[in-house]
C-alpha positions as CSV (number, residue, x, y, z in Angstrom):
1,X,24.1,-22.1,-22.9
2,X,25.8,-19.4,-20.6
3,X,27.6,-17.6,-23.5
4,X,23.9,-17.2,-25.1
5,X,22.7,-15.7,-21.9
6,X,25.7,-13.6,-21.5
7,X,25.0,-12.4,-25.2
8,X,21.2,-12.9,-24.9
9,X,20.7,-8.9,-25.4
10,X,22.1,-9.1,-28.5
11,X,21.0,-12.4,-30.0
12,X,16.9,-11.7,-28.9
13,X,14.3,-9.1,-29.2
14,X,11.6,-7.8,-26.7
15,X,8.7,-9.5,-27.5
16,X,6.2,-9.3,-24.9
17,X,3.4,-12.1,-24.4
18,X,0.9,-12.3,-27.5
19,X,-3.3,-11.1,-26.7
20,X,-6.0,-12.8,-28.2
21,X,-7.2,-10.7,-31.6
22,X,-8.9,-7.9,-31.2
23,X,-12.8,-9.2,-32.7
24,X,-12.4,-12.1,-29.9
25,X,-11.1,-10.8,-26.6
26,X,-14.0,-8.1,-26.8
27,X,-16.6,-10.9,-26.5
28,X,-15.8,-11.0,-22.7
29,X,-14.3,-9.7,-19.4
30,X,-11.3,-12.2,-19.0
31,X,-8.0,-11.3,-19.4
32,X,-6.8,-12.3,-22.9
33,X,-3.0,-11.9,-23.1
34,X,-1.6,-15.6,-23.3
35,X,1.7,-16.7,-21.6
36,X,4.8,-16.8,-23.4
37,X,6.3,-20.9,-24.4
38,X,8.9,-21.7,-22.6
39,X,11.3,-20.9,-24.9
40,X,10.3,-17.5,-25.5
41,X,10.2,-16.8,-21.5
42,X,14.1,-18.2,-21.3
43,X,14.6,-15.8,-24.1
44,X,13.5,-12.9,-22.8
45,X,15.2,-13.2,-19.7
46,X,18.5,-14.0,-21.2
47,X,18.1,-10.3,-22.6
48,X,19.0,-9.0,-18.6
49,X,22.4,-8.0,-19.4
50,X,23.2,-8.5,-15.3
51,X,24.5,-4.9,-15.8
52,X,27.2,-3.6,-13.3
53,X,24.8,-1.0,-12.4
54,X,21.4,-2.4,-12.2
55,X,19.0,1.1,-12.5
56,X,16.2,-1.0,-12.8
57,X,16.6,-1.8,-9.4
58,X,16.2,2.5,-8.4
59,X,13.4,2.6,-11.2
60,X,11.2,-0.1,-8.9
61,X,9.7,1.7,-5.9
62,X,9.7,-1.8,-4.2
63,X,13.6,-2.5,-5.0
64,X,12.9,-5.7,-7.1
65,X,16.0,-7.6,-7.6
66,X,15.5,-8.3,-11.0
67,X,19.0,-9.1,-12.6
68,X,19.2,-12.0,-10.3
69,X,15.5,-13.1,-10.9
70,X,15.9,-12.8,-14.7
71,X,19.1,-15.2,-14.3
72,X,16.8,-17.8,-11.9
73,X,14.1,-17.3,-14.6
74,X,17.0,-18.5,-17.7
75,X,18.5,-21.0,-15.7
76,X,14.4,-22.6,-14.4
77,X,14.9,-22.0,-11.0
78,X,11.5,-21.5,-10.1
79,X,11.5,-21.8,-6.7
80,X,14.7,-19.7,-6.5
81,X,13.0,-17.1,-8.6
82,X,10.3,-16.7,-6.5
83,X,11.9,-16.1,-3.5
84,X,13.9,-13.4,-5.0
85,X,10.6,-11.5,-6.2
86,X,8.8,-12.2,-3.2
87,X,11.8,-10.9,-1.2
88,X,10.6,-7.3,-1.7
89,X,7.1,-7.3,-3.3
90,X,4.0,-8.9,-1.7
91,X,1.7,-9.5,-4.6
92,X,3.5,-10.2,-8.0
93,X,0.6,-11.0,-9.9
94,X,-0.8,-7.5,-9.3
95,X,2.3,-5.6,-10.1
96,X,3.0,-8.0,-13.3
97,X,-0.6,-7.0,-14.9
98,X,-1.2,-3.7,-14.0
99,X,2.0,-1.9,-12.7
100,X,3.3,1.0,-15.6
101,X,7.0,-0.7,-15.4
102,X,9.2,2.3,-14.7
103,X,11.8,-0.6,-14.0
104,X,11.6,-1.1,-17.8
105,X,12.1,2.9,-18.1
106,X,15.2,1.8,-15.9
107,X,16.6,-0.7,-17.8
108,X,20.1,0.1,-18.9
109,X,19.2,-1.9,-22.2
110,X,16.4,0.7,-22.7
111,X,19.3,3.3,-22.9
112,X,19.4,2.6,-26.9
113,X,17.3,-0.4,-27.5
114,X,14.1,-1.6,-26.2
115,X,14.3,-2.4,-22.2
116,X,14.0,-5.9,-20.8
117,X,10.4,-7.5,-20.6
118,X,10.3,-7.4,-16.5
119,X,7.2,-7.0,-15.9
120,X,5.9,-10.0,-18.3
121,X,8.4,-12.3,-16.4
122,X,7.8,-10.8,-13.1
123,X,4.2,-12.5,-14.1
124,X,5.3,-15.1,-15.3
125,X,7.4,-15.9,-11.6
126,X,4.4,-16.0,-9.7
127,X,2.3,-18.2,-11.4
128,X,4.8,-20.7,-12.4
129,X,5.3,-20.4,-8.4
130,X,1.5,-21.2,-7.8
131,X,1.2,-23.9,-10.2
132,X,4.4,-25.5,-8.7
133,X,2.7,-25.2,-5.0
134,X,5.7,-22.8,-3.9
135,X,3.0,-20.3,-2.4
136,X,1.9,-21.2,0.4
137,X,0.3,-19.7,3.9
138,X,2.8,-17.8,6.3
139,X,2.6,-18.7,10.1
140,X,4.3,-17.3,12.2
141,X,5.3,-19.3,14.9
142,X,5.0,-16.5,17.7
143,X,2.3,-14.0,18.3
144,X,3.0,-10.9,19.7
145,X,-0.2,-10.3,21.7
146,X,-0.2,-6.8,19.9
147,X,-3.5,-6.0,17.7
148,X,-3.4,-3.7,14.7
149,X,-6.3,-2.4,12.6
150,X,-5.8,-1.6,8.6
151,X,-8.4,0.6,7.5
152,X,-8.8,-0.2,3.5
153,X,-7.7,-3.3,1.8
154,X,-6.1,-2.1,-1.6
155,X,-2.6,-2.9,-2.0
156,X,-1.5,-0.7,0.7
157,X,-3.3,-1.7,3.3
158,X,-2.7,-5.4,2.2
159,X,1.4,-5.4,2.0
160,X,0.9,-3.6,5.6
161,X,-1.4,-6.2,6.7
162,X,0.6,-9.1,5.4
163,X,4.2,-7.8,7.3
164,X,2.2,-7.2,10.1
165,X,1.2,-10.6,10.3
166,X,4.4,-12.0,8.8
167,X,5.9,-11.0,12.4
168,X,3.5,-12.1,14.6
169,X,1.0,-9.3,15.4
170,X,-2.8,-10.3,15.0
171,X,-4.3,-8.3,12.3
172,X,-7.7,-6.8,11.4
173,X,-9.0,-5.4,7.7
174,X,-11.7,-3.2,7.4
175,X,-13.1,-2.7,4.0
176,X,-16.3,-1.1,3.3
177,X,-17.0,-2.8,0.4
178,X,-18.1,-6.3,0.0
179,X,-15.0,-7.8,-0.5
180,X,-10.9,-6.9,-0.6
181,X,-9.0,-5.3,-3.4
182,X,-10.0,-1.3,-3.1
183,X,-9.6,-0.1,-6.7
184,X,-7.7,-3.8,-7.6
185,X,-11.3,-5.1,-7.1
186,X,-13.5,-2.1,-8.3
187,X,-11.6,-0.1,-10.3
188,X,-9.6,-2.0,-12.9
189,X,-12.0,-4.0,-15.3
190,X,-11.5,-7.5,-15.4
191,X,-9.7,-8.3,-18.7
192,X,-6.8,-6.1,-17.1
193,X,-7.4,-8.4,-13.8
194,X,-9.5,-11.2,-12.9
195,X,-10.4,-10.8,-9.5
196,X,-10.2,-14.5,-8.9
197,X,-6.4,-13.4,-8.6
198,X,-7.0,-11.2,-5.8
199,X,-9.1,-14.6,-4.3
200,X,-6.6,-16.4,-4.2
201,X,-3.9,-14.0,-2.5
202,X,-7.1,-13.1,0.1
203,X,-7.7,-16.7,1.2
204,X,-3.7,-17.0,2.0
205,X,-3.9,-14.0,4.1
206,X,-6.6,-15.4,5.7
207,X,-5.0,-18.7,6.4
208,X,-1.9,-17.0,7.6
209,X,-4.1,-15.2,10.2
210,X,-5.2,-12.0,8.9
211,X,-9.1,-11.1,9.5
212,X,-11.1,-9.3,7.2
213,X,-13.9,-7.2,8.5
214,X,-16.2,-6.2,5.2
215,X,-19.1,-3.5,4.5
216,X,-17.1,-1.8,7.6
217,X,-17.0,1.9,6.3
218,X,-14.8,3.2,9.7
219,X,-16.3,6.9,10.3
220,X,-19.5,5.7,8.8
221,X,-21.1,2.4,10.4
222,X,-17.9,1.6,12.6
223,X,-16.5,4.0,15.1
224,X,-12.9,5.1,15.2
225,X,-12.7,5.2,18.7
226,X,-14.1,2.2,19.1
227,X,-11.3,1.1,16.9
228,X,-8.7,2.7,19.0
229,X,-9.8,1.0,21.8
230,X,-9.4,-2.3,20.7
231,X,-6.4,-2.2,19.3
232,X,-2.7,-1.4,19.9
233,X,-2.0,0.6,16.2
234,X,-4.5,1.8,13.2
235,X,-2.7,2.2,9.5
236,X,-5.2,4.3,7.4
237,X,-4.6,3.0,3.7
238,X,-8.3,3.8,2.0
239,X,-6.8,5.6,-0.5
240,X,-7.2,8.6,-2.8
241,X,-10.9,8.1,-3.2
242,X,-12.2,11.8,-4.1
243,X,-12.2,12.2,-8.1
244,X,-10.9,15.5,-9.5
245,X,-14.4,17.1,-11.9
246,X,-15.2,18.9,-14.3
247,X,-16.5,22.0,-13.8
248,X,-18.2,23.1,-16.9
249,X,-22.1,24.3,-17.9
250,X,-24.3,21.1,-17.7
251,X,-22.4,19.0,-15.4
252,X,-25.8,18.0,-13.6
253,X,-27.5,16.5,-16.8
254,X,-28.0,12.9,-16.9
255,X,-25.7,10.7,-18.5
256,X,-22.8,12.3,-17.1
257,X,-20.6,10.3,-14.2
258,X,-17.4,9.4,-12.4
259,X,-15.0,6.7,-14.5
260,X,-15.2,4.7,-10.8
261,X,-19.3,4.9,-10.9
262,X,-19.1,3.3,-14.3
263,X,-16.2,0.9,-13.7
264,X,-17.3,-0.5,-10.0
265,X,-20.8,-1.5,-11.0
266,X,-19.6,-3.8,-14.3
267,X,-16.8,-5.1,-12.4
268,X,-20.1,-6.1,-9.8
269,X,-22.2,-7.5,-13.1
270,X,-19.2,-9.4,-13.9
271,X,-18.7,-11.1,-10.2
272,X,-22.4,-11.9,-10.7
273,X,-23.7,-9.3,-8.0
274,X,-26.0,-6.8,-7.7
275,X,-24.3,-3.9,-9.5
276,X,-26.6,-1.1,-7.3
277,X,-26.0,-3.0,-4.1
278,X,-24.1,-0.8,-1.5
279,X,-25.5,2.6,-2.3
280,X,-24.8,4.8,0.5
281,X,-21.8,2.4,2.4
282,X,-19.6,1.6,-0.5
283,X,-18.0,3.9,-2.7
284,X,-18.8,5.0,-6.4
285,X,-22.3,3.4,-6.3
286,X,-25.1,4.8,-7.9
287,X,-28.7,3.9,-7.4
288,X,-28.9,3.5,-11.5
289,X,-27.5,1.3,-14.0
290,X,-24.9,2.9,-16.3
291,X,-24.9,1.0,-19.5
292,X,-22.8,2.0,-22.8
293,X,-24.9,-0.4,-25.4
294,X,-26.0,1.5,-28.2
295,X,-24.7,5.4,-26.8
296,X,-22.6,7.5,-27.8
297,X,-19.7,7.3,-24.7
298,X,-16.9,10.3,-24.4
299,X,-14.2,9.4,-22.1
300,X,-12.1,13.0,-20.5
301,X,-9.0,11.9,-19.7
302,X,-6.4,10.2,-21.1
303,X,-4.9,8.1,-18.2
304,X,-5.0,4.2,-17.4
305,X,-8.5,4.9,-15.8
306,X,-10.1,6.6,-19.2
307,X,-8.5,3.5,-21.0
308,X,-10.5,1.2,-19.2
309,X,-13.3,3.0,-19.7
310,X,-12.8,2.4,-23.2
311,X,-12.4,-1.2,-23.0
312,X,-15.8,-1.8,-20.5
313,X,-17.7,0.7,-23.3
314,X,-16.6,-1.3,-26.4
315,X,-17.6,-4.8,-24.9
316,X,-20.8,-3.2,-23.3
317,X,-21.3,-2.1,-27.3
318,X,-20.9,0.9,-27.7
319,X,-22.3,2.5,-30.8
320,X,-18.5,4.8,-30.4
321,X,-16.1,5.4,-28.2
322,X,-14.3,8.8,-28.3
323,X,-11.4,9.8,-26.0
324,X,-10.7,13.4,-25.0
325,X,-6.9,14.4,-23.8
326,X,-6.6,17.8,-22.8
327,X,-2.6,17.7,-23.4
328,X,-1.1,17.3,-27.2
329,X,0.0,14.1,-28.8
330,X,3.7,12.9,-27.5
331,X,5.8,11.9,-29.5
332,X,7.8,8.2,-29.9
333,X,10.7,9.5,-28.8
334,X,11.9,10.4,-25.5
335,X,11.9,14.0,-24.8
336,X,15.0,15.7,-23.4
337,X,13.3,16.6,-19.9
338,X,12.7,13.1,-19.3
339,X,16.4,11.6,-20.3
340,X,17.2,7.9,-19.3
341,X,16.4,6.5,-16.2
342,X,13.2,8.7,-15.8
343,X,9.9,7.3,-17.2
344,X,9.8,9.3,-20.0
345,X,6.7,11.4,-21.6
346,X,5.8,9.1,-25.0
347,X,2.9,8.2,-27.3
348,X,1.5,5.0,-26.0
349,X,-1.1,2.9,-26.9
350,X,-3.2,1.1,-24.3
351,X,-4.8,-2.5,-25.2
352,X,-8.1,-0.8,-24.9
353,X,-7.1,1.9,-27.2
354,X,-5.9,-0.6,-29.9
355,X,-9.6,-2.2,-29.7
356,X,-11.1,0.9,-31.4
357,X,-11.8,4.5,-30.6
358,X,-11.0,7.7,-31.7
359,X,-8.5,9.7,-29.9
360,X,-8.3,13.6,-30.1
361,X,-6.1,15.3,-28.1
362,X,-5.3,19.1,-26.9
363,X,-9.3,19.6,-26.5
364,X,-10.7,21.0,-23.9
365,X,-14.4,20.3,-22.8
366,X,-16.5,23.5,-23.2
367,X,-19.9,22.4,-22.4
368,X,-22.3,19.6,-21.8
369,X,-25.4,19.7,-23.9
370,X,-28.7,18.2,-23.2
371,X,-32.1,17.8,-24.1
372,X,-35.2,19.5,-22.5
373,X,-35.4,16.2,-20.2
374,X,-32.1,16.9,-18.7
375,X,-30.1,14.2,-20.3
376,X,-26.9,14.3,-22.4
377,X,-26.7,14.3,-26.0
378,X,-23.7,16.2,-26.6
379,X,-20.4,17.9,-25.3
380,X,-18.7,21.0,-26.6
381,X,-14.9,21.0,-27.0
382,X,-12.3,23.0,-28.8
383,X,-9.2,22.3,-29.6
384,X,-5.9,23.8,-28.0
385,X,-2.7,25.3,-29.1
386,X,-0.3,24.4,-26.8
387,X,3.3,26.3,-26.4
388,X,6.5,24.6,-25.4
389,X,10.0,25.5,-23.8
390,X,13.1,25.1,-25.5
391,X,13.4,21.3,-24.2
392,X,10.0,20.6,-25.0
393,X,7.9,20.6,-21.6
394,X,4.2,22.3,-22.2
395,X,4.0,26.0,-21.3
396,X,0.7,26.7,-21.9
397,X,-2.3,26.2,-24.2
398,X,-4.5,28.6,-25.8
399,X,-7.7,28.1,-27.4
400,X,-7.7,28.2,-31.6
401,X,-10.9,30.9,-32.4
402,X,-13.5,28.8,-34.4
403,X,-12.8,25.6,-33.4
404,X,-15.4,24.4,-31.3
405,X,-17.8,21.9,-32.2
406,X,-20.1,19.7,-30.2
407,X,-19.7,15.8,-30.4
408,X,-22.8,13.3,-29.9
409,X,-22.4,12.0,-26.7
410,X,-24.9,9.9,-23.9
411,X,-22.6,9.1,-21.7
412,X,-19.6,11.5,-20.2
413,X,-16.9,9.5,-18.3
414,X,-15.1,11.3,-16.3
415,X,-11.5,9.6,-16.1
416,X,-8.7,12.6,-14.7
417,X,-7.8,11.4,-12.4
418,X,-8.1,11.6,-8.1
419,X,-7.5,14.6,-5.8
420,X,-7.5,13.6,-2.2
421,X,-9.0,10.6,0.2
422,X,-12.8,11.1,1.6
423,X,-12.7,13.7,4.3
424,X,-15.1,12.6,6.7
425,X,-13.1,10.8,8.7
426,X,-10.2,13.0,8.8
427,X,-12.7,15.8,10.0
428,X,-14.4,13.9,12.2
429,X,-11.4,13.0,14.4
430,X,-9.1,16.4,13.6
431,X,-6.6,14.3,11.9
432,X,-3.9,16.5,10.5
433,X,-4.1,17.0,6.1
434,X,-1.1,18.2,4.5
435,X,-2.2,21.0,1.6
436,X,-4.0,18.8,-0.5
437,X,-6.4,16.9,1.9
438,X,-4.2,14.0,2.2
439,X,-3.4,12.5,5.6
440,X,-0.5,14.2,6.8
441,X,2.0,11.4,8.0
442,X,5.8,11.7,8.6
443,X,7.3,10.0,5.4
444,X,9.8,8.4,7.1
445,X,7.8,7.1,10.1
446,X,4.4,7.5,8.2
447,X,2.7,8.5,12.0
448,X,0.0,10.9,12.1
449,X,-1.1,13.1,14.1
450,X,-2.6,10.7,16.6
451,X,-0.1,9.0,18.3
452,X,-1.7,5.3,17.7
453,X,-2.4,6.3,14.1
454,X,-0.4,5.6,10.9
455,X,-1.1,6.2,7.3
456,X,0.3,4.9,3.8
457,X,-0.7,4.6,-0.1
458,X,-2.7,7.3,-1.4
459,X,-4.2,8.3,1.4
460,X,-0.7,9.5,2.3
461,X,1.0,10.4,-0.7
462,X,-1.9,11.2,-2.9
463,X,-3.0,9.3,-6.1
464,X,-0.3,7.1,-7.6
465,X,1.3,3.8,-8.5
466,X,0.5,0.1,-7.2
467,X,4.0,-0.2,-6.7
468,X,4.1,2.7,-4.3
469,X,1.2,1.5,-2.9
470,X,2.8,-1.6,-1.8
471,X,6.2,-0.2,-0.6
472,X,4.3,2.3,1.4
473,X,2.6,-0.6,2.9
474,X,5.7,-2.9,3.7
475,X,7.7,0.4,5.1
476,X,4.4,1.9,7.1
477,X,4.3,-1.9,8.4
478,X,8.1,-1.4,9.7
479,X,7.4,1.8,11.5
480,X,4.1,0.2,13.2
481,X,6.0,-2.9,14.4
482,X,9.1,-0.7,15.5
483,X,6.6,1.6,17.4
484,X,4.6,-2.2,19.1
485,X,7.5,-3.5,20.3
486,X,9.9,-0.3,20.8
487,X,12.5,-2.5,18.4
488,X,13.2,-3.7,14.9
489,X,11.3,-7.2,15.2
490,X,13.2,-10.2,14.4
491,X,11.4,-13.7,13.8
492,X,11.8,-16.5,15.7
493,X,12.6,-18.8,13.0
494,X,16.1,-17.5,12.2
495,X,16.0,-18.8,8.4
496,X,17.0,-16.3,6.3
497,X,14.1,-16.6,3.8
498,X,11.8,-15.6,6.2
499,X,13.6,-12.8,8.0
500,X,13.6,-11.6,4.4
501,X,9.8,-12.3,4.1
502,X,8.9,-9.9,6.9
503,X,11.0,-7.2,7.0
504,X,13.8,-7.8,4.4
């Protein structure tokens, strides 16, 4: 059994967890990829190669050790392979859905044959550890008597909240919408994430001691100050909430809106609630339904938002789905300016993609059209010549004279992507912004400009990765417990585990 797993890369290939066909999964909102047999999961993981040089490890914001998990996962030591994962990443069944995988990027396997599946057995870890009962609350057995606020509960502001607590200080969540997650919960559709996943990591929280404070919009119907009063530390971690536009003749006609407008209220319809409740507290709600059933829908953008897009408009039904991507068609193979470990710039094809759509790319969006009611029946695009160095990165684009055409269209989705966090706040309390309107925090202590007053995730950095999200939150949480009690904190409980668990 140990000489196949030592030769496991050679004996198996990636296979990665088989959907539900196409004409079924599109019938609903659940997720739809099934979990691999046993024997397929002990395969895949006997294709780590337990490198001597583990890049996967540098190609993981969050450090995963995932040699050593992969071997746990070969050998079924469940328990031991969720202590590993857990070791340096808060919320494995987030990352193993929706995360990219630049660890896969990483994989020194991926240097001439396709990587390791990490994250389908990162996935698989965590709920093999729920099913066996190995997740369970975290008390600590001290308090600190210190009191931090975490303004925004996406998975920055929930990996602070959870090391926070994990070391004794009481903790308080504020979320303005109506329940936890940030975009987890209103932003990625459920068939990606079913948000009875983000439950069940919320209620742990809760029993471990974290509070969660809802349709508490700080700025808006809770005071800062106030806040600051109350409490020894604030982490801002609302994330990159302002979406970049398009600026274009006809923007104001009806039928054209934000990806997040669209996205938040069916991920509502699906949770059974009122999909226009929250106008004017939470974010990205309209006071109108936005429905794909029978319209034309054109997605602009070509990222993992405009992908969902596609998916929520073909099980809405659609009458088509078209998808506009302002940059040229990649090809399969990796391009020289993005050699092994970087993520490289390849043709991909999303799940939603694969459910039908049509995909032109270099087009640029020239014009919406509408009737003489003001509403959208059409866009003008053209299509681009793009111009490339030597090595194959884009110059520039020009457009090709004659080529413009207008395309039906009802609905315009907007999908390119964020530019900065909402500013009110910020302004409101002369909070320093770095040159694009994001918080401006020390990256290596994360303080802002107010000397009680950290920031991390988006908000921070600017739009970006779940992973990043998270190990902004865990190191963030460092500096704010560092800054509470003037020292690196240290649990009571000396086993090793749980020293890991907090601050490892």
């Amino acid at each position: 059994m140990k000489q196949e797993k030592i030769t496991g890369f050679k004996l198996y290939e990636r296979e990665l967890p088989q959907g539900e066909p196409v004409e079924q999964r599109i019938t609903h909102y659940k997720e739809f990829t099934k979990p691999y047999t046993d024997e397929k999961l002990q395969q895949q993981s006997a294709r780590c190669m337990d490198c001597g040089v583990p890049f996967c490890h540098s190609g993981c914001p969050l450090g995963n050790v995932i040699p050593e998990f992969n071997d746990a996962v070969f050998h079924e030591k469940w328990e031991e392979a969720y202590e590993i994962l857990s070791s340096t990443n808060n919320f494995p069944e987030f990352t193993g859905r929706i995360c990219p995988a630049p660890c896969e990027s990483s994989c020194v396997l991926n240097i001439n044959r396709p990587a390791v599946a990490i994250e389908a057995i990162e996935k698989h870890i965590i709920e093999i550890a729920f099913e066996k009962g190995f997740v369970k609350p975290f008390l600590p057995e001290n308090r600190t008597g210190k009191r931090v606020a975490i303004v925004g509960s996406g998975p920055a502001g929930l990996a602070a909240a959870d090391q926070l607590n994990a070391v004794g200080h009481s903790v308080t969540v504020f979320e303005k919408d109506d329940a936890a997650g940030g975009l987890l919960r209103y932003g990625i559709p459920d068939f990606k994430l079913e948000k009875s996943i983000i439950d069940r990591r919320i209620a742990l929280m809760e029993q471990s001691g974290v509070q969660f404070q809802y349709h508490a919009n700080v700025g808006v119907n809770v005071f800062l100050s106030d806040i600051l009063h109350e409490f020894d530390a604030l982490v801002l971690a609302g994330g990159a909430m302002i979406p970049r536009d398009v600026e274009v003749p006809g923007r104001e006609l009806n039928g054209v809106h934000y990806a997040m407008e669209y996205l938040k209220q069916q991920n509502k319809r699906v949770a059974g609630k009122d999909p226009l409740a929250g106008a004017g507290i939470e974010s990205n709600i309209v006071d109108f339904d936005i429905i794909a059933k029978d319209k034309h829908v054109v997605i602009i953008g070509s990222g993992d938002t405009g992908s969902d897009c596609i998916g929520t408009s073909i099980r809405q039904g659609a009458k088509s789905v078209t998808q506009l991507a302002l940059m040229h068609q990649l090809g399969t193979e990796r391009p020289p300016y993005t050699p092994w470990p970087d993520y490289p710039d390849v043709y991909r094809t999303s799940s939603s993609q694969e459910e039908g759509c049509e995909r032109l790319f270099a087009t640029a969006t020239k014009e919406f059209i509408g009737d003489e009611n003001g509403n959208l029946t059409g866009i003008k695009v053209a299509d681009l010549h793009w111009e490339f160095t030597p090595d194959g990165r884009r110059l520039r684009s020009v457009e090709n004279p004659g080529s413009e055409r207008i395309l039906p269209c009802d609905i315009a989705l907007i999908a390119i992507g964020f530019s900065k966090p909402e500013q009110l706040l910020l302004d409101r309390y002369n909070l320093a912004k770095d040159a694009k309107g994001n918080v401006l925090a020390n990256e290596v202590t994360y303080k802002t400009s107010h000397n009680k007053m950290f920031s991390c995730g988006d908000m921070r950095r600017g739009q970006s990765l779940v992973v990043w999200a998270i190990s902004e939150g865990r190191e963030c949480a460092r500096n704010v417990d560092e800054f509470l009690t003037k020292e690196a904190s240290v649990l009571e409980n000396k086993d090793a585990n749980l020293e890991t668990r907090a601050f490892g």
